[in-house]
C-alpha positions in Angstrom: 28.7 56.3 -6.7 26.2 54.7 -9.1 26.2 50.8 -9.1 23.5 48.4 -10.1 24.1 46.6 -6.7 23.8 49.0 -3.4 25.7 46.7 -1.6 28.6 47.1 -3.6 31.5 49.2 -1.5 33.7 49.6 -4.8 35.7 53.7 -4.3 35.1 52.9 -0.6 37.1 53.6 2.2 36.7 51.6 5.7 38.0 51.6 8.9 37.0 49.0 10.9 38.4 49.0 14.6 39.3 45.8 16.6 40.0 44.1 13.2 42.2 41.7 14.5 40.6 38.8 14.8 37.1 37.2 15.6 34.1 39.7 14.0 36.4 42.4 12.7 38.4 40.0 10.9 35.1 38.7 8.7 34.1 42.3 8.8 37.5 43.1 6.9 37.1 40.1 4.8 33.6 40.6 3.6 34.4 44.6 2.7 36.9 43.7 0.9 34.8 41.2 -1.5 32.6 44.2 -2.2 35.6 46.3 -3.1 35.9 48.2 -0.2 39.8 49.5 0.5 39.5 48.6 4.5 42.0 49.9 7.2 42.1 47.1 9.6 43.1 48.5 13.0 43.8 46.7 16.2 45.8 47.4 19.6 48.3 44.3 18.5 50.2 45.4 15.6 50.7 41.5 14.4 47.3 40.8 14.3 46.3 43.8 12.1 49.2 42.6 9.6 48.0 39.4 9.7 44.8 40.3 8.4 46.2 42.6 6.0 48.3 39.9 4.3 45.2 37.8 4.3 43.3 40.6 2.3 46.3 41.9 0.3 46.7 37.5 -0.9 42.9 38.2 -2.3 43.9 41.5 -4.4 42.2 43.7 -2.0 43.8 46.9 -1.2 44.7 47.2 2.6 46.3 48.6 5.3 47.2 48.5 8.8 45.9 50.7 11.5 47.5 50.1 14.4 46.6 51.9 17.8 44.5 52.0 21.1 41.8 53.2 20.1 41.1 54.5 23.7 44.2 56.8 22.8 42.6 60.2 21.2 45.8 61.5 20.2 47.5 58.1 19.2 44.2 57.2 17.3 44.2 60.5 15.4 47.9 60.0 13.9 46.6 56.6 12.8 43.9 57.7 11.3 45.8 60.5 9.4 48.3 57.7 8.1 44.9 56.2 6.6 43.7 59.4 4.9 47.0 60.0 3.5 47.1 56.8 1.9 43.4 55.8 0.6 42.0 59.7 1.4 39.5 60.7 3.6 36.8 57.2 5.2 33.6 57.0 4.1 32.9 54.0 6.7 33.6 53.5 10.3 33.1 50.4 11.9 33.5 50.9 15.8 33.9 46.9 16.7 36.5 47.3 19.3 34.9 45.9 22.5 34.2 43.9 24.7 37.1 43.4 27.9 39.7 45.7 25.9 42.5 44.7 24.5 44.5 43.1 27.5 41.8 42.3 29.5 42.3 40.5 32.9 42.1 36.8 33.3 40.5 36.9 37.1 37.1 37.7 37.4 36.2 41.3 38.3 35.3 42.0 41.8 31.5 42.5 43.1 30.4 46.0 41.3 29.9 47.3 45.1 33.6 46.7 46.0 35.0 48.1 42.9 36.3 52.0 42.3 36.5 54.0 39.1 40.1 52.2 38.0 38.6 49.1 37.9 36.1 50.7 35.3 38.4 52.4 33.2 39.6 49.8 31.1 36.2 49.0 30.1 35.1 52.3 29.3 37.7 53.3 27.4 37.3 50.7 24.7 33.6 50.4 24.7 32.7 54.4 24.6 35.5 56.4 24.7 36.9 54.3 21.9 33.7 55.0 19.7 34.0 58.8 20.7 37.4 59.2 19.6 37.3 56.8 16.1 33.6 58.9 15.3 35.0 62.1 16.1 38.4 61.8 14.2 36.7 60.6 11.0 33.5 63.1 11.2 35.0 65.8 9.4 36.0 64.2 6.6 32.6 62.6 6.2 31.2 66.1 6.5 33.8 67.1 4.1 32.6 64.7 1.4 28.7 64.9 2.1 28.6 61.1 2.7 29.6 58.4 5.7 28.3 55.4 7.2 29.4 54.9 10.9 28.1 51.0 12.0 29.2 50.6 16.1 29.3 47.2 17.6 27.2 47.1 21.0 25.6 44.4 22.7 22.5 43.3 24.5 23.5 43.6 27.6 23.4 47.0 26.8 20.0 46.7 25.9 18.8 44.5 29.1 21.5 45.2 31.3 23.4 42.2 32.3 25.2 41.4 35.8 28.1 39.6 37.6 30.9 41.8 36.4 28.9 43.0 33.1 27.3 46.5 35.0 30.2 48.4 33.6 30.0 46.8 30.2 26.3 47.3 30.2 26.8 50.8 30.9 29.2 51.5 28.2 27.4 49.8 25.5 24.1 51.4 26.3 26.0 54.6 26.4 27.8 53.8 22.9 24.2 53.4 21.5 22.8 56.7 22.9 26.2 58.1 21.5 25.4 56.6 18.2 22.5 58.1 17.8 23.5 61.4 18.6 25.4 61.5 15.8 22.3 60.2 13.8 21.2 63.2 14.4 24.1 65.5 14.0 25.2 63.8 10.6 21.9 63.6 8.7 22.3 66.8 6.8 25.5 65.8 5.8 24.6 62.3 4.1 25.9 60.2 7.2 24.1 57.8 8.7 24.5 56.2 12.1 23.5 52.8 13.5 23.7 49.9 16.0 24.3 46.3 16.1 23.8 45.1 19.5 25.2 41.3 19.0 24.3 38.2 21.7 26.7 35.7 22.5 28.9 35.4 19.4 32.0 32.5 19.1 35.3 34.5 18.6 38.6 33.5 19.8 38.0 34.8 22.8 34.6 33.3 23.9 35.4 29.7 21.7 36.8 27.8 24.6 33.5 28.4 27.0 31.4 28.2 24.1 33.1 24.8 23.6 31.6 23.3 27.1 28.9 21.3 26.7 27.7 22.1 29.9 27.9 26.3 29.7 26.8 26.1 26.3 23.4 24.3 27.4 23.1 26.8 30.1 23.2 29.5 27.8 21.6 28.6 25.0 18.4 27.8 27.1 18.2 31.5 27.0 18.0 31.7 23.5 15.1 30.7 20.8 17.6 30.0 17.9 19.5 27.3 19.5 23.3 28.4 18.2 26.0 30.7 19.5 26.4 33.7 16.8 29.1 33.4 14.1 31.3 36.4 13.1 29.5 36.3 9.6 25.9 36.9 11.1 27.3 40.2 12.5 29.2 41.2 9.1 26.7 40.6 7.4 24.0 43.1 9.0 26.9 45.5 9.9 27.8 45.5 6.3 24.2 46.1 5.0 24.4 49.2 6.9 27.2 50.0 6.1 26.1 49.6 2.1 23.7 52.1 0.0 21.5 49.7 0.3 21.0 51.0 3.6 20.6 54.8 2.9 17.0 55.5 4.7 18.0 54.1 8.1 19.7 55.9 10.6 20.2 56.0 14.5 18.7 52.2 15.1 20.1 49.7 17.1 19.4 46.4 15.5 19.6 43.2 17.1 21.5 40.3 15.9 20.8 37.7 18.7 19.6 34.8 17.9 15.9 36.0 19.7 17.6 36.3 23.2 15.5 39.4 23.5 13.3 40.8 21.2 11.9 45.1 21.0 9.6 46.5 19.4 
């Protein structure tokens, strides 16, 4: 594709998983400005169309991808609904995360007390979920000589956070080491791989603790940009990567944290 800006995603395909709402939602919304078709999945069916009306009332082409991503088999027929109808992605966006999709409100118990079902749920959004989306959409990218895959992690993968988040840490730090993997596998074939490990960002799932004066104090201490992330200060790194413009970097994980820790 020839364009005079390399952050243009006109003739582009995208999948962006957990699209629902919060960072996948602006994620949908901003590919779409850049011309992107985008394949908004989600585990809840009415908040994938949701966003798909909202993008279709803009004139952007859309459609719903509906599915646990968790599910190999169940994520595969999705996927093959999308390359049936816009052909083959040339952009993954693995955003899915966090507590999965029907996460439980009580706190989790003391890592030490806990068994291997108390880690599953976890797990299979935050890496097995990458595995299956990356490996489902790898051949066509391999196909075409050309794909961008952009994966959602976290710093506590990157520092390792406790009090409940071991697991979480665990899988993000393992997406990441997944991610670039496939840096490395998908080079030859014009596909790039990356990172963006996010710190504490408002969706509607974090808004309501974000909204207390007194836990937002306590956290913020811990960063040097005084603010909670927005959704758009993800997009808009994720979709740099995901752009042209991005073409020379591969198998990175770039913070977008506000300076709650820094690497070199």
């Amino acid at each position: 594709m020839t364009t005079n800006n390399n952050q243009d995603l006109t003739g582009r395909t995208v999948l962006i998983t957990g699209a629902g709402q919060g960072v996948g939602r602006v994620i949908a919304l901003q590919a779409a400005k850049r011309g992107a078709a985008v394949a908004v999945n989600d585990f809840f069916a009415e908040r994938a169309e949701q966003v798909v009306k909202e993008l279709r009332a803009t004139g952007a082409t859309a459609t719903t991808a509906v599915g646990d991503v968790g599910d190999f088999d169940a994520l595969g027929a999705v996927i093959g609904k999308v390359n049936d109808e816009f052909g083959p992605i040339d952009i993954l966006v693995n955003n899915a995360g966090n507590g999965g999709a029907e996460a439980p409100s009580a706190p989790p118990r003391p890592f030490w007390e806990q068994d291997p079902t108390d880690w599953q749920r976890v797990l299979s959004v935050n890496l097995h979920g990458v595995m299956n989306a990356t490996r489902h959409v790898l051949p066509g990218m391999m196909s075409k000589q050309y794909g961008r895959v952009v994966t959602v992690v976290s710093d506590a993968g990157r520092v390792g956070e406790i009090n409940g988040m071991e697991t979480y840490s665990g899988a993000k730090a393992g997406a990441a080491g997944f991610t670039r993997a496939m840096a490395r596998l998908g080079g030859r074939y014009g596909i790039t791989a990356n990172c963006v490990a996010l710190g504490a960002t408002r969706t509607p799932a974090t808004a309501d603790a974000m909204d207390d004066k007194e836990f937002a104090k306590r956290v913020l201490a811990n960063y040097v940009i005084r603010r909670f992330g927005e959704p758009e200060d993800a997009a808009n790194m994720i979709l740099f990567l995901a752009s042209d413009a991005a073409s020379w970097v591969t198998g990175q994980t770039i913070p977008v944290n506000g300076g709650y820790s820094f690497t070199l």
